[in-house]
C-alpha positions in Angstrom: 42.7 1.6 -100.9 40.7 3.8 -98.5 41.2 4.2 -94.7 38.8 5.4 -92.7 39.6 5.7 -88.8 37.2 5.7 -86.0 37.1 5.5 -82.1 37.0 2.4 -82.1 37.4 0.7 -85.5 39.6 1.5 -88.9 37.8 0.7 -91.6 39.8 -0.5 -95.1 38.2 -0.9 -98.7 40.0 -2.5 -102.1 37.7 -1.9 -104.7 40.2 -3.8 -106.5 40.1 -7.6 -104.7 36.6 -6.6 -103.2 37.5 -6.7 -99.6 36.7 -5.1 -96.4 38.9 -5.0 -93.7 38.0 -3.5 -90.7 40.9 -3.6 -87.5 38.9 -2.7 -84.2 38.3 -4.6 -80.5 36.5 -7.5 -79.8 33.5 -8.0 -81.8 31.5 -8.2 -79.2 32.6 -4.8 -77.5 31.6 -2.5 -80.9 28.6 -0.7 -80.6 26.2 -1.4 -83.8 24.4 2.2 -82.9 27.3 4.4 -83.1 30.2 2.5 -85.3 28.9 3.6 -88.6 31.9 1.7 -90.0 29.7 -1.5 -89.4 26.8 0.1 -91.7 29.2 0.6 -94.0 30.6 -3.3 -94.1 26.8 -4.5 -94.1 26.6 -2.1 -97.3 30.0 -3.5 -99.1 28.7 -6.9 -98.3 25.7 -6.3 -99.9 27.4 -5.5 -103.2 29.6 -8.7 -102.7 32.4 -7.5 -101.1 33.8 -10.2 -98.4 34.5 -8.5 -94.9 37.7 -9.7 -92.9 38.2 -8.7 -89.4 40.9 -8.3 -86.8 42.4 -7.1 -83.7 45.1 -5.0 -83.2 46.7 -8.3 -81.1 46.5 -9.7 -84.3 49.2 -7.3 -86.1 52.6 -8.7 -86.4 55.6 -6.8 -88.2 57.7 -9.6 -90.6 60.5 -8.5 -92.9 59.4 -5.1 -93.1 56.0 -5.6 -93.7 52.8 -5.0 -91.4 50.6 -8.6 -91.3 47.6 -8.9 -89.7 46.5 -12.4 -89.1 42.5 -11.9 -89.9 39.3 -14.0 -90.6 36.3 -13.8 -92.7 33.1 -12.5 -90.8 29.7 -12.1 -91.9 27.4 -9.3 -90.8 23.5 -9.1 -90.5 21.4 -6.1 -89.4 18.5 -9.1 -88.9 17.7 -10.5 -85.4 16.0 -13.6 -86.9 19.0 -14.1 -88.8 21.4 -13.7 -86.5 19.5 -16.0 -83.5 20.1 -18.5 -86.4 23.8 -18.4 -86.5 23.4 -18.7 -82.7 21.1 -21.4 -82.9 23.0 -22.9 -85.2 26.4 -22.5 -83.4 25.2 -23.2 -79.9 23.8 -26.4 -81.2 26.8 -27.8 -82.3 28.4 -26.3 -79.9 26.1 -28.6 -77.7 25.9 -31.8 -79.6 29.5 -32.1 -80.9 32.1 -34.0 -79.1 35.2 -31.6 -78.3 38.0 -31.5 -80.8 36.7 -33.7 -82.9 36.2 -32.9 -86.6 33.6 -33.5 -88.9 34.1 -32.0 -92.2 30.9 -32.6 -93.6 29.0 -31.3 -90.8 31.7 -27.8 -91.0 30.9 -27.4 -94.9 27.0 -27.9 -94.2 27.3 -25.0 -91.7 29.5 -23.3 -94.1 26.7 -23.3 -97.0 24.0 -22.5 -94.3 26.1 -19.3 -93.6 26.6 -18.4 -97.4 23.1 -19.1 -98.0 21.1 -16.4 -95.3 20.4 -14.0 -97.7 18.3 -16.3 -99.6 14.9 -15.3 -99.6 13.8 -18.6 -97.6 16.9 -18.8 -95.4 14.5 -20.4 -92.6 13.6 -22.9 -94.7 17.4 -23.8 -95.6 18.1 -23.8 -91.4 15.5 -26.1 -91.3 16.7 -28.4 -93.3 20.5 -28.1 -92.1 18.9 -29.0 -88.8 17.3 -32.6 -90.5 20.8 -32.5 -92.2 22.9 -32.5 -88.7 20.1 -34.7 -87.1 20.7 -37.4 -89.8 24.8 -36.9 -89.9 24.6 -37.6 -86.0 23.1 -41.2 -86.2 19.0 -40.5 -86.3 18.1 -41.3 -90.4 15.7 -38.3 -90.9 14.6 -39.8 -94.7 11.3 -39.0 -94.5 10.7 -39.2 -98.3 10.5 -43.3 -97.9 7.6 -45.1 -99.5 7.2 -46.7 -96.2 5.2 -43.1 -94.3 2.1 -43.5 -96.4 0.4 -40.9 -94.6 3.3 -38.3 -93.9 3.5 -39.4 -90.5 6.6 -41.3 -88.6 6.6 -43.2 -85.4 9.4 -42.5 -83.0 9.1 -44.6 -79.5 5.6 -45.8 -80.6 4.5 -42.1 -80.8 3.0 -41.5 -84.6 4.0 -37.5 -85.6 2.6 -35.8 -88.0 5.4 -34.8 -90.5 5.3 -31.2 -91.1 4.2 -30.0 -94.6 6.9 -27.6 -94.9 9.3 -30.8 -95.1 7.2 -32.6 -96.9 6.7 -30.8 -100.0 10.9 -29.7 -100.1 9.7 -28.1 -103.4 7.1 -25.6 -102.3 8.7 -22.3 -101.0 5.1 -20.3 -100.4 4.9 -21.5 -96.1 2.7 -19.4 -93.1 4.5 -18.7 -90.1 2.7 -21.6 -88.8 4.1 -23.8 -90.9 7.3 -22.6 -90.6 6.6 -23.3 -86.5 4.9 -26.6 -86.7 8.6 -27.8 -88.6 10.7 -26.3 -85.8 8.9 -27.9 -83.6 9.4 -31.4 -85.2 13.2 -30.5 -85.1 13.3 -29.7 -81.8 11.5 -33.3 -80.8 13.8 -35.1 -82.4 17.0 -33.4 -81.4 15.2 -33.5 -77.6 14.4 -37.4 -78.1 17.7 -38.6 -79.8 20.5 -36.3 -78.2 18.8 -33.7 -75.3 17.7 -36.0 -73.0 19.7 -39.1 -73.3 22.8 -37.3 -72.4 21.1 -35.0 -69.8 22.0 -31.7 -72.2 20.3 -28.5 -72.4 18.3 -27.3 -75.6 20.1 -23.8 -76.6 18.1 -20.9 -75.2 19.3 -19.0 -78.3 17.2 -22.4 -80.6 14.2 -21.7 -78.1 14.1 -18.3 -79.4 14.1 -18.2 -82.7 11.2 -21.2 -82.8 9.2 -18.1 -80.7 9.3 -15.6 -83.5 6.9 -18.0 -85.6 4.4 -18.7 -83.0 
């Protein structure tokens, strides 16, 4: 076990369960310039390590023993990446009725998460997006004999369905095509949940549709 203290965060490594812990502030207060301790979780979590984090609130002396009541985090030096977990987050955040659960839509998310450093991780989000879309009423098959010509109509509107989607087994896409199938997303989730309940589209999903145009 190795402890390595900072200003802000203390920094614990078990070679031996291959875990990180790291105790610090709020996540959202440490400085990804200047806390090389975060460099150093992206690097253990590159070699498979799992990363735990926690607060000092979060410390709690039982019997003894020191326990620290943590939770699994996830770190990415990648700004597509990480305006996917917002995307991703902010939409359910959006379209999900409070406190109530849906497992299948958690362990979707879940896989989604494990799965970003997968060479075609926008791919995968595109596809958890169809996944979410279908799982919330709209039936996004779009593999039925019945679109002849790879397009659907939605409120007598024919769309063109977007190659990327189409052929689920091709994993060579441009930009473009990665743009024209965020685009269809964002139509449907607009058309089927958006506007009927007078919501607003994440600016975080807005985003990272802009870094493919």
């Amino acid at each position: 076990m190795h402890l390595k203290q900072k200003k802000k965060l203390i920094f614990f490594m078990s070679k031996k369960t291959k875990i990180v812990a790291i105790q610090g502030d709020k996540l959202g207060t440490i400085n990804k310039d200047t806390d090389t301790s975060l460099l150093l979780a992206l690097e253990a979590q590159r070699i498979g390590y799992k990363i735990y984090y926690y607060e000092t609130k979060n410390l709690n002396l039982i019997n003894g023993k020191v326990i620290a009541h943590i939770k699994e985090v996830k770190f990415f030096d990648n700004k597509k990446k990480a305006i996917c977990i917002l995307s991703a987050t902010s939409i359910l955040k959006t379209l999900l009725p409070e406190r109530q659960i849906n497992k299948k839509i958690y362990f979707s998310f879940d896989r989604l998460i494990e799965q970003l450093n997968h060479e075609n991780w926008i791919k995968l989000y595109i596809f958890w997006e169809l996944s979410l879309i279908k799982e919330l009423g709209f039936d996004s098959n779009f593999f039925k004999e019945k679109n002849i010509d790879n397009h659907i109509e939605i409120d007598n509107q024919k769309l063109a369905i977007p190659d990327l989607i189409i052929k689920k087994d091709n994993n060579s896409f441009t930009n473009f095509e990665i743009q024209k199938a965020l685009t269809f997303n964002k139509f449907l989730i607009m058309e089927y949940f958006i506007l009927p309940n007078r919501l607003r589209l994440p600016f975080s999903r807005t985003i990272l549709e802009k870094y493919y145009n």
